[in-house]
N, C-alpha and C positions, 0 to 999 in steps of 0.2 A: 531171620526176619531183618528188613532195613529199615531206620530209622522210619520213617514214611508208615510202615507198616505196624509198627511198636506202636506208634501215635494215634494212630486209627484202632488199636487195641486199647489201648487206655483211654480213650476218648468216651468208651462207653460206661466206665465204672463211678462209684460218689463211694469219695472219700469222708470221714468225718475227722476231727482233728479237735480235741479237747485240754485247750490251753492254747495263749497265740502270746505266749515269751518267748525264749530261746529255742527250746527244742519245737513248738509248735510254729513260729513264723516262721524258721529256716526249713524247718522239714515241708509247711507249705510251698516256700519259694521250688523248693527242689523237685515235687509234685506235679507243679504248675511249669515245670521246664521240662519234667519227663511227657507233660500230655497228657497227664489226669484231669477229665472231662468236667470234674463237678468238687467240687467241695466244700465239705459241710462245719463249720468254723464257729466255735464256742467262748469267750471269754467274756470278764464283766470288768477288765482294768484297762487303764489309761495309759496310753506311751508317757514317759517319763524319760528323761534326759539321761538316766542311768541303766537306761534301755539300750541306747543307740549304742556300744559298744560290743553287745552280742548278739541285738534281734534284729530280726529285719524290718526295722522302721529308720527314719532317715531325719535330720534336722528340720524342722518346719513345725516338723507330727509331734511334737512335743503337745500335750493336753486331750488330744485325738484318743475315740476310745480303738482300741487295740485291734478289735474288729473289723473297723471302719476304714483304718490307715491301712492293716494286710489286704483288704480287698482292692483298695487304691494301688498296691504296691503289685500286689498278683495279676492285677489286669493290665500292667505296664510290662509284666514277662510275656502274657496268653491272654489276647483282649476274648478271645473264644469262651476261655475258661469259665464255667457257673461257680462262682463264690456264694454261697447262702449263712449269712453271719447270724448269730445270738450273743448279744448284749448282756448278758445275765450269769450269773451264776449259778452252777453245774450243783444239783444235787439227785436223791434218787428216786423224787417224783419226777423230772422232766428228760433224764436222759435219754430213756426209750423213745420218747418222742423226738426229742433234739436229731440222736442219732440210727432213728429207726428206717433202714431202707438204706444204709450205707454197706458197700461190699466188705471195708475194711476200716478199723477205726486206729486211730490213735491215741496214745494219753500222753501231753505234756504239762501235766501239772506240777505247783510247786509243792506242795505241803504234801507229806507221807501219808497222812488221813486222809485227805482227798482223792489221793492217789488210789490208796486201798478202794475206798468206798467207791470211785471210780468202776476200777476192775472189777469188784465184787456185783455192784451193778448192772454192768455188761455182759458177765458172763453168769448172771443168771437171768436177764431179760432180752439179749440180744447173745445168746450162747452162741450160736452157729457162726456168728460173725467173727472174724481174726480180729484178735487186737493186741496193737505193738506197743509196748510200755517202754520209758523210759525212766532209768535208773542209776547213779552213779555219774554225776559228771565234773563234779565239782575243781578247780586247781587248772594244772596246766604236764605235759610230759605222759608217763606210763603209758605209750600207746597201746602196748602188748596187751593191758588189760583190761582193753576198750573190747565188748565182744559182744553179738547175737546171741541170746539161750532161747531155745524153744522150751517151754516149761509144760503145756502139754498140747492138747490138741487144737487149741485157737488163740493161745497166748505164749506172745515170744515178746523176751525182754530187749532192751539193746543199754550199753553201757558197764562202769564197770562194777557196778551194784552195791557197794559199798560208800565211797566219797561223799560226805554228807557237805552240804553246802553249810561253811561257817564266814565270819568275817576275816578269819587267815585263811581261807580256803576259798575261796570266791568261784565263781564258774565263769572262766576265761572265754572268749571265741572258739578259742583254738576246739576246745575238747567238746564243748558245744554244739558245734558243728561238726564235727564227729560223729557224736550220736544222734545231731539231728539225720545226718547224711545215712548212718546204719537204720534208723527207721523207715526213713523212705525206700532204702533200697531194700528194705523186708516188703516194706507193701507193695512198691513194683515187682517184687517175686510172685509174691502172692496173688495179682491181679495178673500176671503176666501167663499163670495157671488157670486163671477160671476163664470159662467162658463167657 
């Protein structure tokens, strides 16, 4: 398949994307550069200046809620692209709706309980649908143990699953964008298979 053709195949799927900090705005960006048609974009925080060194918001966006600025910033890569944002915070009366009717979802959340109750969520109200979790990003170096795990049949982690985000451990660009880039390129797998 060429490019052209890639494009025209992703053009038809909606993505969802749960979190829009590090791993959720750059795995956006990345989405919106491969041709993914529609995307479906969850957070309820604010760019913050302590943003702009890993996510993809830019100086200006400072106060802007998170939502608002990735839809601004996604339609400057793919003015085509359908951005469909929520303002709110994710729990487990609203997800099915938020994310109901997406081919593939994501989860970039920060806090472990979220995370959990996330996944937990989705794979029993939206079972059938794949969903790519992120885990482990914390620091900077260890490439080798940056990695995809399929764990079973519709959930695949990406990161190195362990690295817990502290104040000496911080979560750099660098590794950041690593596993935001391993998530997208799961979900472009996985859309690149369906029909």
């Amino acid at each position: 398949m060429n490019l052209s053709e890639i494009g025209s195949h992703l053009k038809k799927f909606r993505v969802g994307i749960a979190g829009a900090g590090g791993l959720g705005s750059n795995c956006a960006a990345l989405l919106a550069r491969s041709g993914v048609g529609t995307l479906v974009i969850a957070d309820y925080d604010i760019v913050e200046k302590s943003n702009l060194s890993r996510q993809f918001y830019f100086t200006g966006q400072e106060g802007m809620k998170k939502t608002e600025a990735l839809k601004e910033n996604l339609g400057r890569i793919s003015p085509e692209i359908n951005v469909i944002i929520h303002s709110l915070k994710l729990d487990r009366t609203n997800i099915s709706q938020i994310f109901g009717g997406c081919d593939v979802i994501v989860e970039a959340l920060d806090s472990s309980e979220m995370k959990e109750m996330f996944i937990e969520t989705v794979q029993i109200t939206l079972k059938e649908v794949p969903l790519v979790a992120g885990s482990g990003i914390a620091g900077w170096g260890n490439n080798d143990i940056l990695k995809t795990r399929k764990i079973d049949e519709t959930l695949y982690v990406c990161g190195d699953e362990t690295s817990e985000v502290t104040d000496d451990l911080p979560p750099l660009a660098p590794r950041v964008a690593i596993v935001a880039g391993k998530q997208a390129n799961t979900v472009v797998d996985l859309l690149m298979k369906m029909k």
